[in-house]
Backbone bond lengths (Angstrom), bond angles and torsions (degrees), N, CA, C in turn:
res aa  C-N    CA-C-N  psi(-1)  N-CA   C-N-CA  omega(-1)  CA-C   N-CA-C  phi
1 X - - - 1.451 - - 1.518 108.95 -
2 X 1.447 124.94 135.40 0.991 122.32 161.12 1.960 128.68 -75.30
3 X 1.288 93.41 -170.43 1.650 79.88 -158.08 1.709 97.49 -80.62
4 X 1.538 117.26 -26.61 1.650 131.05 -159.66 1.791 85.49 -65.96
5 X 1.340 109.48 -43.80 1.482 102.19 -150.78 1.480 110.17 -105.59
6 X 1.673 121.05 1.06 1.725 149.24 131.64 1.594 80.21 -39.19
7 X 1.415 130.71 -89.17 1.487 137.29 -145.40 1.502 111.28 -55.37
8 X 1.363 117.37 -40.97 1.642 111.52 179.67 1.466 92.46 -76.26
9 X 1.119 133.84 -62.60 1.550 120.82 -155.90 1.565 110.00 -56.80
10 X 1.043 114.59 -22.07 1.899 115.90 162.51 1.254 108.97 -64.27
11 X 1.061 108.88 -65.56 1.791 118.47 -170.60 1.628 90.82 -56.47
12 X 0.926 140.97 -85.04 1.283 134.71 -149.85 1.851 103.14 -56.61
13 X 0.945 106.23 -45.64 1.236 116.24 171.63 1.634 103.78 -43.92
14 X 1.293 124.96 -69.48 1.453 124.43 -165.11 1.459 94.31 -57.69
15 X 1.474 119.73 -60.29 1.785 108.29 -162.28 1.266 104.86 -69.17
16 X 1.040 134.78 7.77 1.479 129.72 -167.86 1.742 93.96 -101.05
17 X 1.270 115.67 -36.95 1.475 134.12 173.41 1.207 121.10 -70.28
18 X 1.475 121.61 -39.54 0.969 113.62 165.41 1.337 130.08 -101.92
19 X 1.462 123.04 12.29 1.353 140.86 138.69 1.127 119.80 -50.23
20 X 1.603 127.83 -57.17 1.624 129.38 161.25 1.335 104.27 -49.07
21 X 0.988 134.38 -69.63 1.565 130.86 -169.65 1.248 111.69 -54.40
22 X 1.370 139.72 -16.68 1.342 137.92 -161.15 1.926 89.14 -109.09
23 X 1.402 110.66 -34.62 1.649 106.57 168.16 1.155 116.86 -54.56
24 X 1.401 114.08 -60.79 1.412 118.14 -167.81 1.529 116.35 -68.94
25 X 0.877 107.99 -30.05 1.710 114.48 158.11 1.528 116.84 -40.92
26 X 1.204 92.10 -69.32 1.752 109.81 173.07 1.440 103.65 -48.54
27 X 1.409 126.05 -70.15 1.260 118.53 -177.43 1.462 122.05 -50.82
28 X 1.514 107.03 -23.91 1.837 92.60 -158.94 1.611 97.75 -88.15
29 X 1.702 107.96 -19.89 2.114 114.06 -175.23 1.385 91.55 -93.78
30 X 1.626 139.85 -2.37 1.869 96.97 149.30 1.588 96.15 -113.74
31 X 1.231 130.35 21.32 1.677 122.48 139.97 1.226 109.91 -56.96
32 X 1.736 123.09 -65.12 1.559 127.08 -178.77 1.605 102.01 -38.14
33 X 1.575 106.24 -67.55 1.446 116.84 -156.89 1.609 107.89 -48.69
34 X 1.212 126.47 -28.94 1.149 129.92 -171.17 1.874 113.53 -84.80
35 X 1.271 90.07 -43.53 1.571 90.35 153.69 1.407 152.95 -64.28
36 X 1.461 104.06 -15.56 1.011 136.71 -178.66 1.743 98.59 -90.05
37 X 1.230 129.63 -46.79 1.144 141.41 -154.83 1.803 92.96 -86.99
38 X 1.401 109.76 -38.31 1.668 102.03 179.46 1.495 101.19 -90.96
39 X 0.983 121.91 -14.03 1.728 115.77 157.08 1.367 118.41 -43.96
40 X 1.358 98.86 -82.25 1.596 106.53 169.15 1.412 136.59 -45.46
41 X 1.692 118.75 -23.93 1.572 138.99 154.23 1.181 90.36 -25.17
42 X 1.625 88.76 -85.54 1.627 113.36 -151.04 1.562 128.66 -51.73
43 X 1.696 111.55 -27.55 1.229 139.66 162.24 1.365 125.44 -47.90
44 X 1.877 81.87 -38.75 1.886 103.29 177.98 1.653 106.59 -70.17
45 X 1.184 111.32 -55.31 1.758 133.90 -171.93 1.699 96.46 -51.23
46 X 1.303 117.78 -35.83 1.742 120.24 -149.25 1.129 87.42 -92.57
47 X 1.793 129.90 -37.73 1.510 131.88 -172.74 1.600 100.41 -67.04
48 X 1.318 131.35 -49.43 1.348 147.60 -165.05 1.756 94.89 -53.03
49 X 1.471 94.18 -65.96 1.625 114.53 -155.25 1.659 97.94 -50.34
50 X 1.534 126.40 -56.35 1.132 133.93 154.52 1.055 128.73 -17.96
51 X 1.633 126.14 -55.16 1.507 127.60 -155.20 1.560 89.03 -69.14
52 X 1.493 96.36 136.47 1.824 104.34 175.36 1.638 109.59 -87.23
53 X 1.254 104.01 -15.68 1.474 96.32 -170.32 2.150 106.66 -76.71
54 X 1.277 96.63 -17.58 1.334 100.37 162.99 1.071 135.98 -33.26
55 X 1.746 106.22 -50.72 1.460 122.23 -131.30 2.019 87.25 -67.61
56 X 1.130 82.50 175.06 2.231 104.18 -173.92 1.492 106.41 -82.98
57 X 1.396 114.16 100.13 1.219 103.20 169.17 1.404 114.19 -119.80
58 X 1.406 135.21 -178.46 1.445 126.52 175.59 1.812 94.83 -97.42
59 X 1.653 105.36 126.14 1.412 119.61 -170.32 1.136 100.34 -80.82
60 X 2.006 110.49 154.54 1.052 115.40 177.75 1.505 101.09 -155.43
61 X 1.691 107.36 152.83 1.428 110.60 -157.23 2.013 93.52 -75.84
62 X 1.574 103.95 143.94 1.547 97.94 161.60 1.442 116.59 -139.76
63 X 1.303 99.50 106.75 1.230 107.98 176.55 1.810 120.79 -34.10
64 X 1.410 106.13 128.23 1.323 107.55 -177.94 1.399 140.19 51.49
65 X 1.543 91.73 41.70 1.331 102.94 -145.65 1.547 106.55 -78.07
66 X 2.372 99.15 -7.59 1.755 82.58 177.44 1.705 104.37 -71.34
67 X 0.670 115.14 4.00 1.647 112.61 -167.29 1.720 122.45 -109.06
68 X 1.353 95.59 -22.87 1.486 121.97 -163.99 1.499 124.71 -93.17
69 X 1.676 92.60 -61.47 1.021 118.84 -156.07 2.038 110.72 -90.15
70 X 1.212 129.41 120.95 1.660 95.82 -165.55 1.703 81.22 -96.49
71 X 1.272 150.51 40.32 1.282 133.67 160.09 1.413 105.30 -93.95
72 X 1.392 111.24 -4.99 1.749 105.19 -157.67 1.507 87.65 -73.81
73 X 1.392 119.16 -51.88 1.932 136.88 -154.11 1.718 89.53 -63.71
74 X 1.967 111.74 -51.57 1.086 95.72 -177.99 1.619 133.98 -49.49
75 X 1.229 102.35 -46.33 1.985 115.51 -169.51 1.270 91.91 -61.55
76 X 1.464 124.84 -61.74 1.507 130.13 179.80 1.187 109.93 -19.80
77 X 1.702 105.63 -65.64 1.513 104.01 -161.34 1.656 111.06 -55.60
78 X 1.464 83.66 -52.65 1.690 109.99 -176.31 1.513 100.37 -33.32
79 X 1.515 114.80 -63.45 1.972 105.04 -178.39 1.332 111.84 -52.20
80 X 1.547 116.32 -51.45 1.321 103.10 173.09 1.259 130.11 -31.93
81 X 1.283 115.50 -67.73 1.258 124.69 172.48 1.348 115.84 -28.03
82 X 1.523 104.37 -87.47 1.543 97.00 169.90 1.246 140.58 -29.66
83 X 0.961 120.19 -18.92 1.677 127.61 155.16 1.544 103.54 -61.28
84 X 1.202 146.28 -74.88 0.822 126.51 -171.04 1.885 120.72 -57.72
85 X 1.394 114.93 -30.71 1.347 106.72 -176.93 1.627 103.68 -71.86
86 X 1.649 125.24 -16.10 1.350 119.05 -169.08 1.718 99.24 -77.30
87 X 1.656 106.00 -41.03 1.637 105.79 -174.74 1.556 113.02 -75.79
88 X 1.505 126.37 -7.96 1.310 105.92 166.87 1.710 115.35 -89.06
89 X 1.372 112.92 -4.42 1.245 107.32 -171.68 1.667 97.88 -113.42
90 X 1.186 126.77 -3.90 1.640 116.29 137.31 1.508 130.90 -70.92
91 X 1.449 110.86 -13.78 1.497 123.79 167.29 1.936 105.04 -60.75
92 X 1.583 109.15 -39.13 1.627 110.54 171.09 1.236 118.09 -78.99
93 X 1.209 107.50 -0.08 1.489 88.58 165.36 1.633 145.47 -69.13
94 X 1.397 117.97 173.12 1.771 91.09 -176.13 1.581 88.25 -103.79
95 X 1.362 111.20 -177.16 1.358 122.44 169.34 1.476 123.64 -60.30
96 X 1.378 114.13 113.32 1.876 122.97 -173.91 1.058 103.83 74.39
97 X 1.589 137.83 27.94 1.296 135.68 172.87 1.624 110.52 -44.82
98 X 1.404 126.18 137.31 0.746 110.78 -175.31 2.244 123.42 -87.57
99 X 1.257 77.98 27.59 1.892 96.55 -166.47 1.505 97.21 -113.38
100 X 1.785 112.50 4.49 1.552 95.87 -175.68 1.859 102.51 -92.15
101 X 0.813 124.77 -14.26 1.784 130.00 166.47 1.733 96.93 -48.97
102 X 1.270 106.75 -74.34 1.624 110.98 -174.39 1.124 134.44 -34.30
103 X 1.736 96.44 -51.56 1.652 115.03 168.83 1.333 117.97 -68.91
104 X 1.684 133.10 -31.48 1.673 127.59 141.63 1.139 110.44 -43.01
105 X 1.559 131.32 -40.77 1.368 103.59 -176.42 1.993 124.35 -93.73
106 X 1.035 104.77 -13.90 1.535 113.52 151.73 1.388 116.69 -48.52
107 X 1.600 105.23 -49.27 1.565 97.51 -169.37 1.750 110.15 -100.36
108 X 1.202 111.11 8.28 1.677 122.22 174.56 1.659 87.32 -101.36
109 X 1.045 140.49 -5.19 1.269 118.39 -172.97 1.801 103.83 -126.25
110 X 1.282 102.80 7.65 1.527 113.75 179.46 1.699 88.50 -97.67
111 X 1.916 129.61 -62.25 1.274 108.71 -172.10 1.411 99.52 -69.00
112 X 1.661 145.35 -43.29 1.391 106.82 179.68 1.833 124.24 -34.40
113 X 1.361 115.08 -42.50 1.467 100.06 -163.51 1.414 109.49 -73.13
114 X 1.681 118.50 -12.44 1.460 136.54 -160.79 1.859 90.10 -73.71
115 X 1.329 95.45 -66.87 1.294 120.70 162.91 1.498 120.76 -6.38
116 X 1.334 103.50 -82.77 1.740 126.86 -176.96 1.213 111.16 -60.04
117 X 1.429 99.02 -64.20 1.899 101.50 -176.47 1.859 118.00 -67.66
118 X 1.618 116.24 -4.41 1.108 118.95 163.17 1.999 113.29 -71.40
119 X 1.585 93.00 -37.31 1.639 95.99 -165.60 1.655 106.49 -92.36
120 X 1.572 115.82 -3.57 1.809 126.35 -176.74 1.481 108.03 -154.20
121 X 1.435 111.22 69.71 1.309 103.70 178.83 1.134 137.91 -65.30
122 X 1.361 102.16 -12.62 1.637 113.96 171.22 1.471 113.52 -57.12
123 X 1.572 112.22 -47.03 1.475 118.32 -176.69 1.193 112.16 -75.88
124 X 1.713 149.82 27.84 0.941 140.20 -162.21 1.427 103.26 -86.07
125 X 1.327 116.50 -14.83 1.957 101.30 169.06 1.303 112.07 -66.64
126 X 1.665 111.28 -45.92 1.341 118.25 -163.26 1.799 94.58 -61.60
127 X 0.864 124.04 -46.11 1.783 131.69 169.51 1.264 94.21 -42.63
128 X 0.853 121.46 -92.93 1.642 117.47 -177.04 1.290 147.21 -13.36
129 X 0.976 95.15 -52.11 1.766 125.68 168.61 1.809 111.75 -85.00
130 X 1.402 102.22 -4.40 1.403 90.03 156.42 1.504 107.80 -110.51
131 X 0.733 114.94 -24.09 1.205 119.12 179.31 2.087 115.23 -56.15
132 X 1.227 94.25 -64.28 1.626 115.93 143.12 1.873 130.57 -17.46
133 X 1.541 95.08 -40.03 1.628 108.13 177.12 1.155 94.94 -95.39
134 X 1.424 124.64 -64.16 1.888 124.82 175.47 1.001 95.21 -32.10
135 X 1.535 144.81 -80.97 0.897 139.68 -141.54 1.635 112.82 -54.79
136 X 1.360 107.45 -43.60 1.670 125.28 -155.64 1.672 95.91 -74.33
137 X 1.211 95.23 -27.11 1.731 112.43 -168.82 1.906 107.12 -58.39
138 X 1.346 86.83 -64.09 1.803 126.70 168.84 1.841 89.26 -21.43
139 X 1.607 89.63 -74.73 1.470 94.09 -147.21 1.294 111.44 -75.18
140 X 1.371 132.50 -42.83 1.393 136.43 149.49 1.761 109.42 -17.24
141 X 1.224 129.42 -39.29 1.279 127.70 -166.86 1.647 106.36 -107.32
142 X 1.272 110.96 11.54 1.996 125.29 179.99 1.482 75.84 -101.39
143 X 1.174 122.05 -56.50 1.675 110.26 -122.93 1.931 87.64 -100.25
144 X 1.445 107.10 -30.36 1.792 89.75 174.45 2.196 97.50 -87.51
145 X 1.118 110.77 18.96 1.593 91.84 173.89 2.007 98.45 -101.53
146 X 1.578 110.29 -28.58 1.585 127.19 -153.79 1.137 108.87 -107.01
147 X 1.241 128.86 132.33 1.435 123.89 -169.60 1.588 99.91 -101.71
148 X 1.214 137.90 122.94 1.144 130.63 165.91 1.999 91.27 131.57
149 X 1.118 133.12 -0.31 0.973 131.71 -152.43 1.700 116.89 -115.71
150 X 1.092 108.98 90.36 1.728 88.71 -175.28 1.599 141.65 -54.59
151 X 1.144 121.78 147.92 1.254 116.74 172.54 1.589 116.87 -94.39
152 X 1.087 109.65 104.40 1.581 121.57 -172.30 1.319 120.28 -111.83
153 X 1.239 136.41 159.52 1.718 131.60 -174.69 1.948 83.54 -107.10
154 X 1.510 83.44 132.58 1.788 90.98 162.95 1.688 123.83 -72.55
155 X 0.900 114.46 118.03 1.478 128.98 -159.95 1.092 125.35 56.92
156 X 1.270 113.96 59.43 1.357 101.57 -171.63 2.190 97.42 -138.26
157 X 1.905 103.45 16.50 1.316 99.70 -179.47 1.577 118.38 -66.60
158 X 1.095 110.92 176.43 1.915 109.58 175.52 0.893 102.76 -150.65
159 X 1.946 108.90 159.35 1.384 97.41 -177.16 1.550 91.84 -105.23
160 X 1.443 107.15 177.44 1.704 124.13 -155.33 1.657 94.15 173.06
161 X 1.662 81.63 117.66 1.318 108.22 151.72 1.346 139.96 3.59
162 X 1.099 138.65 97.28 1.854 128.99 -153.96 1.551 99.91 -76.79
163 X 1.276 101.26 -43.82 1.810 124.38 -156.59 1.734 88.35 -95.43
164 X 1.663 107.77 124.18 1.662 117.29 156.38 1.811 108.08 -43.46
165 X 1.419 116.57 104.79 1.352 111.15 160.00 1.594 100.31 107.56
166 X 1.093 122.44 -41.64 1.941 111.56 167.38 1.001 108.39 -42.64
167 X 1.268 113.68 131.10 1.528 134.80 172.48 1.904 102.29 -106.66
168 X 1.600 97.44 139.17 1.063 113.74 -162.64 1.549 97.08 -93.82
169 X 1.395 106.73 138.42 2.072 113.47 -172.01 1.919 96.65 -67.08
170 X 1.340 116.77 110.94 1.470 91.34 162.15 1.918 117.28 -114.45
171 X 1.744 90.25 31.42 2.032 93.97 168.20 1.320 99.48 -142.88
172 X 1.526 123.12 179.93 0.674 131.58 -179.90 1.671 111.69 -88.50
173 X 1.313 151.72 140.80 1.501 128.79 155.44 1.364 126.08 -69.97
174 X 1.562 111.10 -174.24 1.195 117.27 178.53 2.087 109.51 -78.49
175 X 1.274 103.04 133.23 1.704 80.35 178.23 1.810 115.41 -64.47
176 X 1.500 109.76 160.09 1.446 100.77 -159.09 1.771 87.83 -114.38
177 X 0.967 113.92 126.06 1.905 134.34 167.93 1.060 133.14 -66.19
């Protein structure tokens, strides 16, 4: 080999090397990014699934309920809230994710209920419970677009037993002397 053609087969050699290395880089930080991004989904779905004020009930009008009722302040707060847990877990998202439509509509369907039950407080279940289907709707369409992501009903978690066969206390006993 001469020395001219020693010199290209290095050179090509190095950029060719450090072309792979500069791929796999790329590939492995939107591997992370994507994981990171169905992390936070799922975080979102587990916060949802949790909220008790969710859970499915058959709605009913209550009179005065800003005044009356202490579930009205609760759900309230509760949507509030969720606004903020929906905007930190659109902060994980990657660029054009395709879960950022969903998460507008989680949080367009959190101020509708903010919305309604401010202007008919009586109806704040019936608010609720739509809010509740939006919601379920939302997440059903994260979790069949995201792999890693559960599909959960919003409020609808329970508690259960950690240990096979513990039975959970539901009275108080007698005190023992």
């Amino acid at each position: 080999m001469t020395l001219w053609s020693t010199l290209v087969t290095v050179a090509v050699g190095a950029f060719l090397g450090s072309g792979a290395a500069f791929a796999s880089n790329l590939l492995a930080g939107r591997i992370g990014d994507r994981r990171r991004e169905a992390a936070a989904l799922n975080e979102l779905v587990h916060e949802i699934h949790f909220r008790r004020i969710l859970r499915r009930v058959e709605p009913r009008l209550s009179p005065r309920a800003d005044v009356l009722d202490p579930g009205y302040e609760k759900a309230r707060h509760s949507a509030s809230t969720l606004r903020g847990e929906i905007r930190r877990a659109r902060r994980a998202l990657v660029p054009r994710s395709g879960a950022q439509p969903d998460l507008d509509a989680m949080t367009l369907a959190c101020n509708a209920f903010l919305d309604a039950s401010e202007a008919d407080p009586a109806r704040y279940q019936l608010f609720l419970m739509q809010l509740q289907a939006r919601l379920s709707a939302a997440v059903a369409r994260v979790a069949a677009r995201s792999t890693g992501v559960d599909d959960l009903e919003p409020g609808n978690a329970e508690l259960a037993p950690t240990v096979p066969g513990l039975a959970v206390p539901t009275e108080i006993g007698e005190p023992r002397l």
